[in-house]
RORO-210242 format. One line per field, with one value per residue: residue in one letter; x, y negated, z of N, C-alpha, C, CB in turn. Coordinates in nm, 4 decimals, padded with zeros to 6 digits. Atoms other than C-alpha are relative to their C-alpha. Glycine has a CB too. Example, Ala and Ser with C-alpha at 12.3 -4.5 7.8 and 13.67 -1.06 7.14 Angstrom:
2
res <- [a_s] .
n.x <- [00.0890_-00.0820] .
n.y <- [00.1190_00.1190] .
n.z <- [00.0000_-00.0060] .
ca.x <- [01.2300_01.3670] .
ca.y <- [00.4500_00.1060] .
ca.z <- [00.7800_00.7140] .
c.x <- [00.0900_-00.0770] .
c.y <- [-00.1200_-00.1090] .
c.z <- [00.0000_00.0730] .
cb.x <- [-00.0992_00.0414] .
cb.y <- [-00.0027_-00.0462] .
cb.z <- [00.1246_-00.1415] .
END
This chain:
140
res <- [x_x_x_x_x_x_x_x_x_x_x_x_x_x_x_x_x_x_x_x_x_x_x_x_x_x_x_x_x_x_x_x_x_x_x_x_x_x_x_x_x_x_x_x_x_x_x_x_x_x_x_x_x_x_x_x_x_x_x_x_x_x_x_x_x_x_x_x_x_x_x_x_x_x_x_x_x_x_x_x_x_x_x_x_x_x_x_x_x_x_x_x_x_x_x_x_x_x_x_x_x_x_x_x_x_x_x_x_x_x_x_x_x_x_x_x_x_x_x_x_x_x_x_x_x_x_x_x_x_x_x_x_x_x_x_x_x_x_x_x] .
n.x <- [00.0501_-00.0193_00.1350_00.0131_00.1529_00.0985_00.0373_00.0853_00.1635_00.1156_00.0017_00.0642_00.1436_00.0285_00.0799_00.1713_00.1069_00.0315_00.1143_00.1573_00.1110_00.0659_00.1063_00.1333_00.0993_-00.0145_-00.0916_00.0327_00.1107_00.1114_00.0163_00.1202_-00.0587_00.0345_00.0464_00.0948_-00.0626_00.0657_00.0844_-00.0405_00.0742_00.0393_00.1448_00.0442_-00.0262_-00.0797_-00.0117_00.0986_00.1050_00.0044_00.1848_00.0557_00.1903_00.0484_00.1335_00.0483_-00.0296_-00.0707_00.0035_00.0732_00.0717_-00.0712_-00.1272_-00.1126_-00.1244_-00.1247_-00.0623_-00.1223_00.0034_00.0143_00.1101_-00.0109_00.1371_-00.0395_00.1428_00.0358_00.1325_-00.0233_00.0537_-00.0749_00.0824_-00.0666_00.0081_-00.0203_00.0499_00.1197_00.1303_00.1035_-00.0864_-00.1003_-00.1086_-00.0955_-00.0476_-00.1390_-00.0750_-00.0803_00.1257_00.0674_-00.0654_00.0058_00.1087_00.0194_-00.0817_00.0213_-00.0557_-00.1274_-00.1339_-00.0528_-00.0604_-00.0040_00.0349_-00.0702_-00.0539_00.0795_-00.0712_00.0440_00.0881_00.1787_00.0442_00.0641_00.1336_00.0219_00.0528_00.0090_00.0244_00.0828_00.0972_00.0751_-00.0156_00.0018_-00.1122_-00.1054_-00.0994_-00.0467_-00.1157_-00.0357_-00.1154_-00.0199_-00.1380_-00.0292] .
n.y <- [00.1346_00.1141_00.0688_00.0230_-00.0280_00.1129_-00.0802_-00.1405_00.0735_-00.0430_-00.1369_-00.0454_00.0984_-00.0359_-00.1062_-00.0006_00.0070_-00.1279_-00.1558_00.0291_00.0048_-00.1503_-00.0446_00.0448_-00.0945_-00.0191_-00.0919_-00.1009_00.0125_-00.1235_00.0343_00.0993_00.1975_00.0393_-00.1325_00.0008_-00.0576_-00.1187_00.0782_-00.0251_-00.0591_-00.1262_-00.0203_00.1468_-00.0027_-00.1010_-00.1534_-00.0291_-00.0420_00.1542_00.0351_00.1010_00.0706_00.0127_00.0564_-00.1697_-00.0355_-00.0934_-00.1090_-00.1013_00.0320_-00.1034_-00.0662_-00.0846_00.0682_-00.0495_00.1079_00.1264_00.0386_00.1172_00.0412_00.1675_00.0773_00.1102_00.0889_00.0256_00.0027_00.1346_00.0502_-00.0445_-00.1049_00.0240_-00.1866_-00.0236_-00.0926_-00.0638_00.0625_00.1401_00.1421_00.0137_-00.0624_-00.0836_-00.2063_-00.0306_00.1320_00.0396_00.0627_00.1888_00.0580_00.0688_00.1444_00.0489_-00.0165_00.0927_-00.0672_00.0027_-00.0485_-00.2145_-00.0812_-00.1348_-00.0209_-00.0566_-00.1331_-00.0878_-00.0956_-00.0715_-00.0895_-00.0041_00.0316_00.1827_00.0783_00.1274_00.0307_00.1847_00.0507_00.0832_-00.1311_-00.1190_-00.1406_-00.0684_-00.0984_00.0128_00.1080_-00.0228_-00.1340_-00.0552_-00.0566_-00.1401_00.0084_-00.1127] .
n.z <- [-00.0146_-00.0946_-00.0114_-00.1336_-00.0829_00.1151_00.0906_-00.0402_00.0133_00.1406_00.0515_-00.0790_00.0271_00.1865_-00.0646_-00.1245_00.0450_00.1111_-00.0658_-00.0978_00.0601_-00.0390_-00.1261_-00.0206_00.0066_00.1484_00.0621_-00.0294_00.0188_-00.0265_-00.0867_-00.0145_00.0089_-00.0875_-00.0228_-00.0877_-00.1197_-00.0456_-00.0352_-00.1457_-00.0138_00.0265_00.0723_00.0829_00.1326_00.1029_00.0103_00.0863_-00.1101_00.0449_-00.0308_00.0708_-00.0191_00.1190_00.0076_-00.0132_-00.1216_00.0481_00.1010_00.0108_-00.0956_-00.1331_00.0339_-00.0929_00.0150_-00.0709_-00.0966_00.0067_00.0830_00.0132_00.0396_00.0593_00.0209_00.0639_00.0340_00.1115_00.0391_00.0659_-00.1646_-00.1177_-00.0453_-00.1214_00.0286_-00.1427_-00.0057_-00.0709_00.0414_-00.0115_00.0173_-00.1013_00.0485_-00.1146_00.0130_00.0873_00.0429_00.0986_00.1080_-00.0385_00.0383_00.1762_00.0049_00.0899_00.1315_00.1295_00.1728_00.0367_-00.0575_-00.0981_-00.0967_-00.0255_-00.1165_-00.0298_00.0197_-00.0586_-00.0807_-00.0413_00.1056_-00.0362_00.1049_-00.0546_00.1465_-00.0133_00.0494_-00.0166_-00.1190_00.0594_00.1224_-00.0236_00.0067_00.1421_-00.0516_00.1236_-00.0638_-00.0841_00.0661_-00.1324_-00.0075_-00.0556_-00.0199_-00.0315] .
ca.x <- [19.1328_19.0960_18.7382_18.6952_18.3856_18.1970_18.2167_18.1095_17.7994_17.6620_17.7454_17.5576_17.2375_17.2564_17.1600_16.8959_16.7112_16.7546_16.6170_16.3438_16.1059_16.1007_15.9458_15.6356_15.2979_15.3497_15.5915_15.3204_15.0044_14.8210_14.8628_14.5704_14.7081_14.5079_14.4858_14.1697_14.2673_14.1977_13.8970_13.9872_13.8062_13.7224_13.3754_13.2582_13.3251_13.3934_13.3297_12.9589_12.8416_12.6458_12.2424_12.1158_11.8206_11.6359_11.2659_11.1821_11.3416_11.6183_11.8168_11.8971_11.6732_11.9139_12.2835_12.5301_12.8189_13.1754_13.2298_13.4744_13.3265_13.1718_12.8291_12.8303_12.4522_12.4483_12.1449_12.0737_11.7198_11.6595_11.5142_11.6875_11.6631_11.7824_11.8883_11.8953_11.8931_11.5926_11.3902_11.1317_11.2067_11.4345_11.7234_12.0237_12.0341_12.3195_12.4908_12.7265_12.4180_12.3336_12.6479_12.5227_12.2210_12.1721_12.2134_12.1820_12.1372_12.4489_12.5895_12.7209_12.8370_12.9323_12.8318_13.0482_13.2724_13.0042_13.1950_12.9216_12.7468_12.3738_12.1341_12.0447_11.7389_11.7694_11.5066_11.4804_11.4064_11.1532_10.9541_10.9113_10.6917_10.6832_10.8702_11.0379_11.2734_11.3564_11.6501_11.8534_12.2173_12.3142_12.6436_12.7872] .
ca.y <- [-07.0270_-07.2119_-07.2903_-07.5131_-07.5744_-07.8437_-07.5447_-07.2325_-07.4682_-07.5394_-07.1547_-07.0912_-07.3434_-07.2144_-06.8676_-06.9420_-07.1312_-06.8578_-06.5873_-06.8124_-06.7613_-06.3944_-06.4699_-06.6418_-06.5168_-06.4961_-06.2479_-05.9736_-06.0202_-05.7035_-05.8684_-06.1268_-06.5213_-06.5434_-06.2083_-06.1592_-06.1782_-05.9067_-05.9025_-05.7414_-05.5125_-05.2652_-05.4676_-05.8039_-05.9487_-05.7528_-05.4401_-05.4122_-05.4378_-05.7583_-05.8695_-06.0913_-06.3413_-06.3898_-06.5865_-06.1914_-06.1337_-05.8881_-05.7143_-05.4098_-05.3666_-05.0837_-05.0748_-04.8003_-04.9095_-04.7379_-04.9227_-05.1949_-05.3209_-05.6538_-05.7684_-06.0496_-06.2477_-06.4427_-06.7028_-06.7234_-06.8363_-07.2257_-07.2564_-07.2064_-06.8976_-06.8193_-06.4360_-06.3063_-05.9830_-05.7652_-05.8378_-06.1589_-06.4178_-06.3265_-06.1665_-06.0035_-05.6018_-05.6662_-06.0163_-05.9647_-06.0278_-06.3661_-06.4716_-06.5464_-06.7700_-07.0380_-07.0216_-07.3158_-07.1971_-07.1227_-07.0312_-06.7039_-06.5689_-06.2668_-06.0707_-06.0265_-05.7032_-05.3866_-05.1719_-04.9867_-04.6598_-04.7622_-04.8963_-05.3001_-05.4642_-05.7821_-06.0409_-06.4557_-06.5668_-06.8397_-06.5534_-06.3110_-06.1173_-06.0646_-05.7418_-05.8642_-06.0787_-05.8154_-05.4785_-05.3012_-05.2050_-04.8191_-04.8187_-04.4838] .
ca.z <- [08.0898_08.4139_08.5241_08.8296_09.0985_08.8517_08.5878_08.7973_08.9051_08.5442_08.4737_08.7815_08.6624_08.2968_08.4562_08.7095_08.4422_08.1654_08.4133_08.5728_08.3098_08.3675_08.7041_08.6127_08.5686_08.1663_08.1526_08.2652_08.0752_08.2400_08.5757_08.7135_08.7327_09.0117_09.2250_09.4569_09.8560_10.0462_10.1657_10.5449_10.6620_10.4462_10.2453_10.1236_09.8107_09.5263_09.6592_09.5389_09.9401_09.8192_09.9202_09.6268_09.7341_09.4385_09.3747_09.4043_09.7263_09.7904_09.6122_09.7073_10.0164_10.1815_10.1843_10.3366_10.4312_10.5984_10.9981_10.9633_10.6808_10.5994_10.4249_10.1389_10.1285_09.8270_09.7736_09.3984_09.4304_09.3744_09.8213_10.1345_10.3055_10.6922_10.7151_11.0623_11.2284_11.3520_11.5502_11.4714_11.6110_11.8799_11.6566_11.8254_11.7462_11.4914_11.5718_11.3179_11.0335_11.2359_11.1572_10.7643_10.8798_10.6623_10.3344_10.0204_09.6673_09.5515_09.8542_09.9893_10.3390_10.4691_10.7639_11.0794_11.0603_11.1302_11.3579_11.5031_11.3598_11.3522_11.1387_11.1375_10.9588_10.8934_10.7443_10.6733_10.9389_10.7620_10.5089_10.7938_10.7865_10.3863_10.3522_10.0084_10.2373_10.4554_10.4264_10.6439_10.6873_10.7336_10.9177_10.9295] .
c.x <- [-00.0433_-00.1183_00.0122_-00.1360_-00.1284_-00.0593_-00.0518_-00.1727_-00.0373_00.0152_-00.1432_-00.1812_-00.0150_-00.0723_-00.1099_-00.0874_-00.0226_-00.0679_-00.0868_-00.1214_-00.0614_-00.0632_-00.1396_-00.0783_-00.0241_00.0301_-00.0910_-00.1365_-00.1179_-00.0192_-00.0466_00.1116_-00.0730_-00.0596_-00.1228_00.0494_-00.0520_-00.0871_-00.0795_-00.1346_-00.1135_-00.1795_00.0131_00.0423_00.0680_00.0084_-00.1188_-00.0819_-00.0727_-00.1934_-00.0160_-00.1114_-00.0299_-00.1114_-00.0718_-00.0373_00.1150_00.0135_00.1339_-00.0771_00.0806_00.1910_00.0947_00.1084_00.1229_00.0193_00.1412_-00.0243_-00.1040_-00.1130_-00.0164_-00.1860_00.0071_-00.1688_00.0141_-00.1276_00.0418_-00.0493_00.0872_-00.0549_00.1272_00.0102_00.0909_-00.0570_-00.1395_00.0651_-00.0329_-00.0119_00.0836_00.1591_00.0676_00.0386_00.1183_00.0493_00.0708_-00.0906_-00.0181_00.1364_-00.0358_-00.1159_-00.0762_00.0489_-00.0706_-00.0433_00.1166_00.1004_-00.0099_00.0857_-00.0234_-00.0564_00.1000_00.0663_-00.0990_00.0844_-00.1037_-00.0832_-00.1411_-00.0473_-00.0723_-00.0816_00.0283_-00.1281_00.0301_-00.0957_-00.1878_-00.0738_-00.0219_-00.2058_-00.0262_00.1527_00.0894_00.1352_00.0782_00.0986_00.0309_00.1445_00.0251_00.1631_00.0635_00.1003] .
c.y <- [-00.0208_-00.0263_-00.0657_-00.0168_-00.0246_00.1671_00.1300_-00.0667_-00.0286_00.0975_00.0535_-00.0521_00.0811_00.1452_-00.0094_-00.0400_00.0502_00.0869_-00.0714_-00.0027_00.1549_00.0329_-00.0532_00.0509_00.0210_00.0816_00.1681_-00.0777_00.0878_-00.0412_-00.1722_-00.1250_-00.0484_00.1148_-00.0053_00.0120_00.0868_-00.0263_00.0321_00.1091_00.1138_-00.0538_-00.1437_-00.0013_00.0325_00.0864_00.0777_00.0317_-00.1670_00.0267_-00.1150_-00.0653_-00.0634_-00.1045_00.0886_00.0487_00.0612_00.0895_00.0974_-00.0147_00.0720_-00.0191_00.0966_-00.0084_00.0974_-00.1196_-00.0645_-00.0691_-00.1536_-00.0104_-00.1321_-00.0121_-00.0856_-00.0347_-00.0589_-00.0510_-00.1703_-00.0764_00.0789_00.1035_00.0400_00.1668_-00.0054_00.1521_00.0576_-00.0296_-00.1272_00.0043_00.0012_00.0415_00.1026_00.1379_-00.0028_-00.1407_-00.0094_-00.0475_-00.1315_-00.0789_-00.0870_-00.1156_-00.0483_00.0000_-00.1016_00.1098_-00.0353_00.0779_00.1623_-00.0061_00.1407_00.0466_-00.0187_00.1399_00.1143_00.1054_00.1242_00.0682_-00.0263_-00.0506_-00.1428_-00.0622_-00.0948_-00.0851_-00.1727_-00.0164_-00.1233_00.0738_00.0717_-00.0434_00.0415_00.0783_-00.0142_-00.0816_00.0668_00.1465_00.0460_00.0244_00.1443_-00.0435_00.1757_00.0568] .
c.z <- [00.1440_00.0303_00.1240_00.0686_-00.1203_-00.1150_00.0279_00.0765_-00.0643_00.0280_00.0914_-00.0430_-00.1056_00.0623_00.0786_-00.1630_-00.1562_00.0269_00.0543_-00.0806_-00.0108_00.1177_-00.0258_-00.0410_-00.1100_-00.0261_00.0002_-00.0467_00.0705_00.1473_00.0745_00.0278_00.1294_00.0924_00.1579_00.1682_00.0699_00.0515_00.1924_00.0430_-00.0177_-00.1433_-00.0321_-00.1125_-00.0576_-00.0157_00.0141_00.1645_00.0009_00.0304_-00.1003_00.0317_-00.1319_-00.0033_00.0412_00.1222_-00.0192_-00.0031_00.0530_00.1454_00.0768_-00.0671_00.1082_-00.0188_00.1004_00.1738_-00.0330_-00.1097_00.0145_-00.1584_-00.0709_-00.0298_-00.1156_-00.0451_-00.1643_-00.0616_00.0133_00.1707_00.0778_00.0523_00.1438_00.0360_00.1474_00.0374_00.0524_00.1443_00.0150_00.1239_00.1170_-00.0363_00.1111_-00.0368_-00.0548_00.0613_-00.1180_-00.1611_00.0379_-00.0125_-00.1420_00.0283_-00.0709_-00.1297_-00.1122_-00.0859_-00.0370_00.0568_00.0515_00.1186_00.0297_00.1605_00.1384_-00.0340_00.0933_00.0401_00.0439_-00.0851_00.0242_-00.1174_00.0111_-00.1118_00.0478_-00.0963_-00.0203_00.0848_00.0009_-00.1067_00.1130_00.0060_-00.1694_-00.0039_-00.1499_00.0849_00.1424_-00.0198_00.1245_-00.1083_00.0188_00.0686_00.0171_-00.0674] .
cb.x <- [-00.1161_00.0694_-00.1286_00.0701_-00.0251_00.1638_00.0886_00.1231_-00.0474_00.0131_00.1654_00.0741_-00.0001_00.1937_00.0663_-00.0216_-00.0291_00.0950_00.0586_-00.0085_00.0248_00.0923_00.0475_-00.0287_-00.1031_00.0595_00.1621_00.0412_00.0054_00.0594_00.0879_-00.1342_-00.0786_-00.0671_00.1627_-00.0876_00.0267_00.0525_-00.0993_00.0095_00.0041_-00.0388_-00.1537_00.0476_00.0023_00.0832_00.0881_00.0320_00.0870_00.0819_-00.0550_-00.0171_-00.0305_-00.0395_-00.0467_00.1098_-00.0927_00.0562_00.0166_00.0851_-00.1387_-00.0884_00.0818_00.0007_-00.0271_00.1601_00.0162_00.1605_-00.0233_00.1603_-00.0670_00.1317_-00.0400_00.1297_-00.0154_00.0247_-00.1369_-00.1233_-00.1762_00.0149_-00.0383_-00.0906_00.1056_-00.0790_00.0734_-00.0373_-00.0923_-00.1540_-00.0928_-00.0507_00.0945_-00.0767_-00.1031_-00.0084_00.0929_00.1045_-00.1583_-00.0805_00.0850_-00.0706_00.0379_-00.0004_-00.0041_00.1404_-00.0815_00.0339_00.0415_00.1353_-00.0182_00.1519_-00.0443_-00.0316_00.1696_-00.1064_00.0626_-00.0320_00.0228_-00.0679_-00.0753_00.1467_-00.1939_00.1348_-00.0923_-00.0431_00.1728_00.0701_00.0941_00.0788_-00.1142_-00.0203_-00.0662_-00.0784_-00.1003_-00.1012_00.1638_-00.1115_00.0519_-00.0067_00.0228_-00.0924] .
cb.y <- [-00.0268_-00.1191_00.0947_-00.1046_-00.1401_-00.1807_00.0087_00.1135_-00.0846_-00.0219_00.0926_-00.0455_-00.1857_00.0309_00.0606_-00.2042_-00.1225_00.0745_00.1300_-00.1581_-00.0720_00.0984_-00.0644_-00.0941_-00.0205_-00.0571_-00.0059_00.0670_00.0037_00.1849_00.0571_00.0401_-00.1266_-00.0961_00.1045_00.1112_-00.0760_00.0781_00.0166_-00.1691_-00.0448_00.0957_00.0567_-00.1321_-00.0599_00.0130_00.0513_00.1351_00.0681_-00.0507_-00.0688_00.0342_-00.1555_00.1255_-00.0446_00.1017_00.0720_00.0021_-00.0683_00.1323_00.0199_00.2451_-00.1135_00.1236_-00.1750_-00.0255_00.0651_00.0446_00.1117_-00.0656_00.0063_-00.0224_-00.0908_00.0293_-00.1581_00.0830_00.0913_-00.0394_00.0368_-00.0912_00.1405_-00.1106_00.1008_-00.1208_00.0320_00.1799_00.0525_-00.0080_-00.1488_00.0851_-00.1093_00.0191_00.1250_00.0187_-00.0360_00.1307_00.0745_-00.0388_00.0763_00.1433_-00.0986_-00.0681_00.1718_-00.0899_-00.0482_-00.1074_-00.1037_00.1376_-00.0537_00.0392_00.1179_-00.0181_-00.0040_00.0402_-00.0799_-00.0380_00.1642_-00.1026_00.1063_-00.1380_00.0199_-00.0485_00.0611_-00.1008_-00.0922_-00.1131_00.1153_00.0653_00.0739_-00.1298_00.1884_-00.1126_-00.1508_-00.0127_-00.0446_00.1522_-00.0573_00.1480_-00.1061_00.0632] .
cb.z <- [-00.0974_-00.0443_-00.0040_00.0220_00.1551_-00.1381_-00.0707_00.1561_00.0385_-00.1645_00.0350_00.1355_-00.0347_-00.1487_00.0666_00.1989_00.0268_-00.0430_00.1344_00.0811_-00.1301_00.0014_00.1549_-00.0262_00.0569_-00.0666_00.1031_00.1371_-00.1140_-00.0240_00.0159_00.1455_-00.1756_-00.0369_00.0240_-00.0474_00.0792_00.0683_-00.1362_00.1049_00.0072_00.2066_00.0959_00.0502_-00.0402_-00.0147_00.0981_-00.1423_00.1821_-00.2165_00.1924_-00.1017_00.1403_-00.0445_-00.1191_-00.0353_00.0662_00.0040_-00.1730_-00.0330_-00.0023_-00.0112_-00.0428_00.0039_00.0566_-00.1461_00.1382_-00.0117_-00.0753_00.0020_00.0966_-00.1997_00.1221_-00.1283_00.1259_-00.0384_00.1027_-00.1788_00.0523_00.0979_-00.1489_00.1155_-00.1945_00.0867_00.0335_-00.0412_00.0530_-00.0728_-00.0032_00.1140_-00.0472_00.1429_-00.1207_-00.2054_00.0898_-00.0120_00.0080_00.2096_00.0099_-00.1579_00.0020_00.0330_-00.0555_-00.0642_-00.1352_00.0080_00.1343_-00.1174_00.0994_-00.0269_-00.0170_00.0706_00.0509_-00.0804_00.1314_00.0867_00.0141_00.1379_-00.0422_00.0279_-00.0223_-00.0246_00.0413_-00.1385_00.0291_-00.0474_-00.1546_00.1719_00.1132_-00.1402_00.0497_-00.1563_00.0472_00.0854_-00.0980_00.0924_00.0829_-00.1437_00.1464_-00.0020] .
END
């Protein structure tokens, strides 16, 4: 039998949209529908290097972290809070901490990327000197 163009283009359609349902994100239930992006650098979200501000203060007060990694702040308390490095009130030792700043309720930023091996306290800037509002970084 004889097929001409017309008939190897359906043939050609009838296939694509027989196999295009084996590409979508259905066909693999064990794999996420919406997969997390990396998060560069080795830290931030997701990978449990996280500062909770609370009503409390935070939470944890120390974290040690790998250089190249990255510091998530997240404000869960119901007031603003301004997270900046050591020392009152001139900051500076870490810049990459004064990157997070200000922070809403609700919101979350991360630190710059901590490259260097040292150790950086930071506090809010607006609570110092209550030491519930203040932590430190290990970098090493």
């Amino acid at each position: 039998m004889k097929m001409n163009n017309a008939g190897l283009v359906l043939g050609a359609v009838a296939i694509l949209i027989a196999t295009s349902g084996a590409c979508g994100g259905s066909s693999n239930p064990s794999a996420p529908s919406n997969p997390a992006p990396p998060s560069g650098g080795g830290g931030g979200g997701g990978t449990g290097n996280v500062f909770t501000l609370t009503s409390a203060g935070v939470t944890p007060k120390e974290l040690t972290v790998s250089p190249g990694t990255r510091v998530q702040f997240v404000n869960s308390d119901t007031r603003n809070h301004e997270m900046n490095s050591d020392p009152h009130p001139t900051h500076g030792d870490c810049p990459e901490i004064d990157a997070v700043g200000f922070l809403t309720p609700g919101q979350s930023r991360e630190t710059g990327t901590l490259n260097t091996t040292r150790t950086c306290g930071f506090h809010d800037h607006n609570l110092f000197p209550e030491p519930q509002w203040q932590g430190r970084i290990i970098v090493r």
